[in-house]
C-alpha positions as CSV (number, residue, x, y, z in Angstrom):
1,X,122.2,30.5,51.6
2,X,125.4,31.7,53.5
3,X,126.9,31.5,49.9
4,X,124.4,33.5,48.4
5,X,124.5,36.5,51.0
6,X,128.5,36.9,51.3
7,X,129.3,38.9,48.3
8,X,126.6,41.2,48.6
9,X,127.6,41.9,52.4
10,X,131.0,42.5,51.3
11,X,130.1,45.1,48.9
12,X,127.8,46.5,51.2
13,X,130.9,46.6,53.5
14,X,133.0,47.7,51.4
15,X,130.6,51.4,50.5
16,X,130.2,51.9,53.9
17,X,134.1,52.2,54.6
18,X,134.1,54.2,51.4
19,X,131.4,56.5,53.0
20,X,133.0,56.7,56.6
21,X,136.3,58.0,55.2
22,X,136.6,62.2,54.1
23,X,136.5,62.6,50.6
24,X,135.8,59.3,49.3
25,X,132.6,56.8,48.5
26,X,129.7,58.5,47.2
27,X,129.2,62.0,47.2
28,X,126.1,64.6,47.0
29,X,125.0,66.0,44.0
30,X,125.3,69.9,44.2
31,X,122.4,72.0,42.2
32,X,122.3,75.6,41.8
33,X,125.7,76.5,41.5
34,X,127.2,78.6,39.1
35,X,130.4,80.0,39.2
36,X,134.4,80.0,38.2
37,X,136.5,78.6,40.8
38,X,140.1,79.2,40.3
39,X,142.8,77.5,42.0
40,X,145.9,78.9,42.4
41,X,148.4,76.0,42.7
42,X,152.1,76.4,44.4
43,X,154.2,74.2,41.9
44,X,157.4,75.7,42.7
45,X,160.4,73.7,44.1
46,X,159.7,74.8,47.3
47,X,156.9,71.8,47.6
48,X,158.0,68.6,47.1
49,X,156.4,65.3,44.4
50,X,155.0,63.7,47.5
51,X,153.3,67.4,48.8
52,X,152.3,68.4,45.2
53,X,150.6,64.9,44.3
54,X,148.5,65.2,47.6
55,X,147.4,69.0,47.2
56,X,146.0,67.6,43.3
57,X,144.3,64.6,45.4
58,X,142.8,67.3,47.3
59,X,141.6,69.4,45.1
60,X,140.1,66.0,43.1
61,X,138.4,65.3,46.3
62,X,137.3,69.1,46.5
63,X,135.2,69.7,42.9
64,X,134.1,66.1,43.0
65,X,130.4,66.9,43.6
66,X,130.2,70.0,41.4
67,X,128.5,70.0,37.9
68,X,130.8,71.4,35.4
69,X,129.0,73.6,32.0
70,X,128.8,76.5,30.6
71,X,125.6,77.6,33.2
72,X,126.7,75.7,36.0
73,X,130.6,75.5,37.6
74,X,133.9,75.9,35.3
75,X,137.2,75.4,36.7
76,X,140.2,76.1,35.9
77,X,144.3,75.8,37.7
78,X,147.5,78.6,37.7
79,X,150.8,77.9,38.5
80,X,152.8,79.2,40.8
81,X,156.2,79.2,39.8
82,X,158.9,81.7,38.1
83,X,156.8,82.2,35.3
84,X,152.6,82.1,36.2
85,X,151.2,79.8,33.6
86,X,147.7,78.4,33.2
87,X,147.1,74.8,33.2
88,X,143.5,74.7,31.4
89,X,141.0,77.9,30.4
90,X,137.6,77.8,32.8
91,X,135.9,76.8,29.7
92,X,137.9,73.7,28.3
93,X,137.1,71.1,30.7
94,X,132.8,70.8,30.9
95,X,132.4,67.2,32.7
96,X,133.3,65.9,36.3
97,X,135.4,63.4,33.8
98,X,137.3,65.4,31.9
99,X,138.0,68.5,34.9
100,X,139.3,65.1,37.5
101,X,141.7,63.7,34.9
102,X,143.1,66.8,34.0
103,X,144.0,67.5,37.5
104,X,145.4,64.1,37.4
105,X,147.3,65.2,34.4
106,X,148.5,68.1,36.2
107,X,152.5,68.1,36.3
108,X,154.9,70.2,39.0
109,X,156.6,73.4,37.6
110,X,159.6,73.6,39.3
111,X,160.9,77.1,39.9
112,X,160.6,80.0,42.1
113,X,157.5,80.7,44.4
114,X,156.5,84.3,42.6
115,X,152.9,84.3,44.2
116,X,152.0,88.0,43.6
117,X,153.0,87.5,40.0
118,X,150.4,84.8,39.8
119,X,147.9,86.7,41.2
120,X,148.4,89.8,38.3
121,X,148.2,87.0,36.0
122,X,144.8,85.4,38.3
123,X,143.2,89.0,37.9
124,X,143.8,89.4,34.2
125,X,142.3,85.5,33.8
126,X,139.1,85.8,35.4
127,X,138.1,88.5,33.6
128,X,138.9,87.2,29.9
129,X,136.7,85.8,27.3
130,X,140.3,84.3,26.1
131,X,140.2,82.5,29.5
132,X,136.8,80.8,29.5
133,X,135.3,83.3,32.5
134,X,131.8,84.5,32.5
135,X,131.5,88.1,33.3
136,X,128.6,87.8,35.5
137,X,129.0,85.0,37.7
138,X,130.7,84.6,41.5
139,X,134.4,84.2,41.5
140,X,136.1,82.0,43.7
141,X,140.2,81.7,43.7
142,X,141.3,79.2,46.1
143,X,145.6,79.4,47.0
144,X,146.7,76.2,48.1
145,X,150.5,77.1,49.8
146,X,153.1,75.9,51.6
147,X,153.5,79.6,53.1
148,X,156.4,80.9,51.5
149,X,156.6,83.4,48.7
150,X,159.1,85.4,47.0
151,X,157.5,88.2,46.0
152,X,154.8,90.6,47.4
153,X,151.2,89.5,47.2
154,X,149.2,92.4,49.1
155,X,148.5,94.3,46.6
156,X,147.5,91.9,43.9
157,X,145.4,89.9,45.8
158,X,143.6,93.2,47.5
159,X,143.0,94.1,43.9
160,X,141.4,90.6,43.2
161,X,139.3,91.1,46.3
162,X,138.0,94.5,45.2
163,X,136.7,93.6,41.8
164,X,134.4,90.4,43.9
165,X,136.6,87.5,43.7
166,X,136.2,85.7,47.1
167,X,139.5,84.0,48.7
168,X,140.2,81.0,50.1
169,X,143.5,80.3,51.5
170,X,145.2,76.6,52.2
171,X,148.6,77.1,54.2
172,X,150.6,73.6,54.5
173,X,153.2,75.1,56.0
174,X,154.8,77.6,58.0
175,X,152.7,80.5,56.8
176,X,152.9,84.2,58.2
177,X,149.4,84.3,59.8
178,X,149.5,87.9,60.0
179,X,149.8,88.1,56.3
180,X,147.7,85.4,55.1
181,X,144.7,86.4,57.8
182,X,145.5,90.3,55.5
183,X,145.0,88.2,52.2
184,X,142.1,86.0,52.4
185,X,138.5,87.4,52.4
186,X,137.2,88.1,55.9
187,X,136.3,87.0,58.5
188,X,139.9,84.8,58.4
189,X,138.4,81.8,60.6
190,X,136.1,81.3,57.5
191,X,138.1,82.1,54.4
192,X,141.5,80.4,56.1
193,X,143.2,77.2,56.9
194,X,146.3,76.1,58.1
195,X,147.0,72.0,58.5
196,X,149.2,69.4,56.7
197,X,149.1,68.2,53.8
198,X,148.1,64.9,55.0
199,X,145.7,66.2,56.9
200,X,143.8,68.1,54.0
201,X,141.1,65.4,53.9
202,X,139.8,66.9,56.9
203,X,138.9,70.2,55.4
204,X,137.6,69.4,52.5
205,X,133.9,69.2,53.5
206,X,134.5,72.6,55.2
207,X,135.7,74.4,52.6
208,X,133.2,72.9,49.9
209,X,130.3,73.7,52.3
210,X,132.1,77.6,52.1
211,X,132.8,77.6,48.5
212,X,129.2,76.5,48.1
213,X,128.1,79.6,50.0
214,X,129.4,81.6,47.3
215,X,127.9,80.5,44.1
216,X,125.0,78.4,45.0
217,X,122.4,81.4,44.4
218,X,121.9,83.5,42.4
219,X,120.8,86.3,44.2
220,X,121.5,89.1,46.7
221,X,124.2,88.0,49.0
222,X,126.9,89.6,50.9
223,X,130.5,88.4,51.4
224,X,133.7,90.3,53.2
225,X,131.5,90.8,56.2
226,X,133.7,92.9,58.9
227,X,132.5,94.8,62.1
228,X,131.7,97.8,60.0
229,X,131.3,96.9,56.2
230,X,130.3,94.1,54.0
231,X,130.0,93.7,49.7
232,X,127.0,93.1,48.5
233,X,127.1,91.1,45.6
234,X,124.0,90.5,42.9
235,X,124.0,88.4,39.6
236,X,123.7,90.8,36.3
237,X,120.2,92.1,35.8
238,X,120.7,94.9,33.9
239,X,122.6,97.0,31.7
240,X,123.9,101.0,31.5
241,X,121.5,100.8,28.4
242,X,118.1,99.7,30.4
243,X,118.4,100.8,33.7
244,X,119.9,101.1,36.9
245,X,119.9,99.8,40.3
246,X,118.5,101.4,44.0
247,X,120.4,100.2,47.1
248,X,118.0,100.7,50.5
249,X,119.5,99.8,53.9
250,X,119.1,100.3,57.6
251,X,119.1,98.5,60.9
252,X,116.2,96.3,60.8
253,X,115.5,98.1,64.8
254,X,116.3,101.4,64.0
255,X,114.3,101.7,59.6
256,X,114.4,105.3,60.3
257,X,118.3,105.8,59.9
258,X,118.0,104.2,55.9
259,X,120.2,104.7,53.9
260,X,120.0,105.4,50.0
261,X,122.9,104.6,47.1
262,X,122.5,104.2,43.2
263,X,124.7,103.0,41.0
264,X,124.2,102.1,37.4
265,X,123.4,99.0,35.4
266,X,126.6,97.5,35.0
267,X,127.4,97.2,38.3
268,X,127.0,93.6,40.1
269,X,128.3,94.5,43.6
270,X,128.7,97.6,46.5
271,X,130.8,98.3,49.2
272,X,129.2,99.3,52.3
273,X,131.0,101.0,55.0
274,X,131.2,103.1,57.9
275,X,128.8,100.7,59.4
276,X,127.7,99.5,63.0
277,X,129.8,96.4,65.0
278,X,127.1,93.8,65.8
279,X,124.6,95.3,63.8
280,X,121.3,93.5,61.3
281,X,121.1,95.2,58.5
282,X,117.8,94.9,55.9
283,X,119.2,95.5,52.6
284,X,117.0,95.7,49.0
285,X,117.9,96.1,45.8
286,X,115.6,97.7,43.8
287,X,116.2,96.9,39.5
288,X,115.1,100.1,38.0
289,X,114.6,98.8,34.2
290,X,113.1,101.0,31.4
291,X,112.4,97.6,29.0
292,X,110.0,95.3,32.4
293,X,109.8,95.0,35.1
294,X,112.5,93.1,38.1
295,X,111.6,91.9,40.9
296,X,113.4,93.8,44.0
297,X,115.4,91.3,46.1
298,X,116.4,91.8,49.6
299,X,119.0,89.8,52.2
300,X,119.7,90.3,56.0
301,X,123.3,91.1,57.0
302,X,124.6,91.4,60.9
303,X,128.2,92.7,61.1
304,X,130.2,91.3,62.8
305,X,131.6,92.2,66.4
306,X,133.9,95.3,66.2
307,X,137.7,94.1,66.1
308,X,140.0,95.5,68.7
309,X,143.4,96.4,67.2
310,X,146.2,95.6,67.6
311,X,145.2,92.2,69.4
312,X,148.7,91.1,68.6
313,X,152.2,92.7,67.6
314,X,154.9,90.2,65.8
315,X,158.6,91.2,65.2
316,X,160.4,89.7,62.3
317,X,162.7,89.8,59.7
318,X,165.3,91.4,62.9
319,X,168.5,92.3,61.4
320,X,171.6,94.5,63.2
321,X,169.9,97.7,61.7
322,X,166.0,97.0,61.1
323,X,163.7,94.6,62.0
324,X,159.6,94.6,60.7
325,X,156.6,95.2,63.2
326,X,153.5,93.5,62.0
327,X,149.9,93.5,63.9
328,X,146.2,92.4,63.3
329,X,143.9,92.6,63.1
330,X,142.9,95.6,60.5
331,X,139.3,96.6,61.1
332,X,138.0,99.6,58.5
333,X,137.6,101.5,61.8
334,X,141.0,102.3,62.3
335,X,142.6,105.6,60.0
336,X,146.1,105.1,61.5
337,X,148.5,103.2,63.4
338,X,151.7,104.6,65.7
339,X,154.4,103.0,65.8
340,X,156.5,104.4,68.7
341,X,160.1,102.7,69.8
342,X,162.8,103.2,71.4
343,X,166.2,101.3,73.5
344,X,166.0,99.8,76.8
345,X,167.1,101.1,78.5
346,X,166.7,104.8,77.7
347,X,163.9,107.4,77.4
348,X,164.4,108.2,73.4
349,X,161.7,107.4,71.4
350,X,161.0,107.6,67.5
351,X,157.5,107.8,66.0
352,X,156.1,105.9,62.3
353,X,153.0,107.2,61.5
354,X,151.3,103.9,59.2
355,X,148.0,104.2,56.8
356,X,145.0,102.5,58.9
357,X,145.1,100.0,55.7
358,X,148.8,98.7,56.4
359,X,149.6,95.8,58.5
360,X,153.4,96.0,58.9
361,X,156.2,98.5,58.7
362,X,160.3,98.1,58.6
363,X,162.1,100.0,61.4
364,X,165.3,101.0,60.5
365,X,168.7,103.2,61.6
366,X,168.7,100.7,64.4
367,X,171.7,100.0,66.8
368,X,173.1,96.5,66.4
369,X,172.7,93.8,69.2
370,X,170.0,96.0,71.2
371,X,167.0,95.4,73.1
372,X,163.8,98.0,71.6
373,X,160.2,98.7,73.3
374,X,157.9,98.9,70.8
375,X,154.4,100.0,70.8
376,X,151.7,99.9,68.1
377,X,149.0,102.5,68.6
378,X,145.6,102.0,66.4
379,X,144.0,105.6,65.9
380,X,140.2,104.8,65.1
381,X,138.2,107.4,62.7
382,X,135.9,107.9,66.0
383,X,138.8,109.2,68.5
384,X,139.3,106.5,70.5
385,X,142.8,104.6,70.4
386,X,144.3,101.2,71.7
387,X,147.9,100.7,71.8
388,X,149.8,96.9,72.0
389,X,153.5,96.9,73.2
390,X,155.9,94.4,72.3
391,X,160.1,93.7,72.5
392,X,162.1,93.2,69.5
393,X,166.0,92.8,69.9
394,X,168.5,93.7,66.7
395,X,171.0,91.3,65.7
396,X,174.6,91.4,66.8
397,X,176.9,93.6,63.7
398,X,179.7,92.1,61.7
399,X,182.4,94.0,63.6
400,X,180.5,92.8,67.0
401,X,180.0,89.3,65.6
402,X,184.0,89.1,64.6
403,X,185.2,90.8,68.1
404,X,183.4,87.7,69.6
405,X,185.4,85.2,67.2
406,X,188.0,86.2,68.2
407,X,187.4,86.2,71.9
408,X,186.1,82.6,71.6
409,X,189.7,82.0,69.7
């Protein structure tokens, strides 16, 4: 009898460990999802065989669950390197199969970390029949980094986010927090993670669960929720040639301050701003269609609680004549930032007047090897203003630097 029962046991065992450990054993079917998820994939020499190899186990680990077809999930990878390139179109790989050998497939670049050249290349991807994406479906990119780039990414990636694509960011390194917290959707503790890489395990259910979030319905939904605006985002039910679409909202305590917007029937998403912090908002969208009739569909959105900037001022990239000021976080309530500094000692100042939407400037005509106060100043559209002071020292000059050579010889 003992006989009998000992294999079974041990391959009842044996699941159970599977089950206990993140990312492996058996894993939930997910229905209802339909989207393109993009990941954009550092394969520059900057990451090492070992780091690369575990970031593809990760992202195995990551889409294992998903159902991959033309209605349901596509997938698809980008190098980072000196030259973007795609790995596979959205549309090549339609099986859990096929989309985990791939990545298993999936060899290092080499090269040069040009990130914001990737992203160009993301944005003209997800948005191509020639690349396998669906025009009216959620998009997802997900950057997995080690934190280091060569090349500017602000502007690309704000450009992604304002055409709907929601971002995920995976830092396993030293990353600029500041700039990465700028680049992935908001709020940052949601849409950004920083651990090592053999530690990713531990966020893969986390950032699943988000992902799912994002394309599991297909409905009315809002994403880049902030203290005063959020996207609302809907799935294509109409066209310019049949119709257009209504856009009611309000506080749900306060329906008599609604609010009225129409666009036409191409759009699949709206920006709403100028909102109130800590706020429920009932939103409907009405289809206004000429051929039937649509069904309105409405969603509740609370904003979140209004940011106070700058909670924190960093000082980098010093050098004897410059160094950058940097500060978060950047709510859509502030118009401007200040930047005032000047030397300690000393009662000279300088004033940088900075667009509300910028998170860093250079300060420069600086005197080597000195000691500078400086103070950020946020200038909200409603008056009110909140400054953050912080010290930043130059670097010693060449001619400083060899006078003290030579004093040491």
């Amino acid at each position: 009898m003992l006989a009998r029962t000992a294999l079974p046991l041990a391959l009842w065992l044996h699941v159970a460990l599977e089950q206990s450990i993140p990312g492996k054993g058996l894993q939930p079917f997910i229905p209802d999802s339909e989207g393109d998820l993009l990941f954009l994939l550092d394969s520059s020499g900057s990451v090492s065989y070992y780091e690369f190899s575990r970031v593809k186990e990760f992202i195995r680990d990551l889409l294992r669950p998903f159902t991959f077809s033309p209605s349901d999930v596509q997938t698809s990878i980008i190098h980072i390197s000196t030259t973007p390139t795609m790995e596979f179109p959205f549309d090549r790989y339609l099986s859990t199969g096929a989309v985990q050998q791939a990545i298993r497939d999936t060899q290092q670049l080499m090269g040069d970390t040009n990130t914001g050249k990737a992203l160009s290349y993301a944005k003209e991807k997800f948005f191509t029949d020639e690349a396998g994406a669906r025009p009216d479906v959620p998009k997802v990119l997900v950057w997995v980094t080690d934190g280091f780039s060569t090349d500017e990414i602000s502007q690309p990636m704000q450009l992604l986010k304002d055409m709907g694509v929601t971002v995920f960011i995976v830092s396993t390194g030293r990353g600029n927090y500041l700039q990465l917290s700028a680049a992935a959707s908001q709020p940052p503790e949601k849409h950004l993670h920083f651990v090592d890489v053999d530690d990713l395990p531990i966020i893969t259910k986390e950032l699943r669960d988000a992902i799912i979030d994002v394309i599991r319905a297909k409905r009315l939904r809002a994403v880049d929720i902030t203290s005063s605006s959020f996207r609302l985002t809907w799935p294509r039910l109409l066209s310019n040639d049949i119709g257009y679409y209504v856009l009611e909202y309000a506080p749900t305590d306060d329906p008599g301050r609604k609010l009225v917007k129409q666009v036409s029937g191409d759009h699949t998403s709206l920006l709403l701003s100028n909102l109130s912090p800590e706020t429920t908002y009932e939103v409907v969208l009405i289809p206004e269609s000429n051929v039937h009739y649509i069904p309105p569909q409405t969603t509740r959105v609370t904003t979140l609680e209004e940011e106070i900037s700058p909670a924190r001022v960093l000082i980098s990239e010093s050098r004897p004549h410059s160094f950058r000021v940097s500060w978060a976080p950047t709510p859509d309530s502030v118009g401007s930032y200040q930047v005032l500094y000047g030397p300690l000692p000393g009662n000279s100042a300088q004033l940088l007047e900075v667009d509300g939407t910028h998170n860093s400037t250079v300060v420069e005509n600086l005197a080597p090897n000195t000691t500078y106060l400086v103070t950020v100043t946020a200038i909200y559209k409603s008056g009110k203003e909140k400054a953050l002071s912080a010290k930043a020292c130059t670097q010693a000059g060449t001619e400083a630097q060899g006078y003290k050579h030579r004093q040491r010889a």
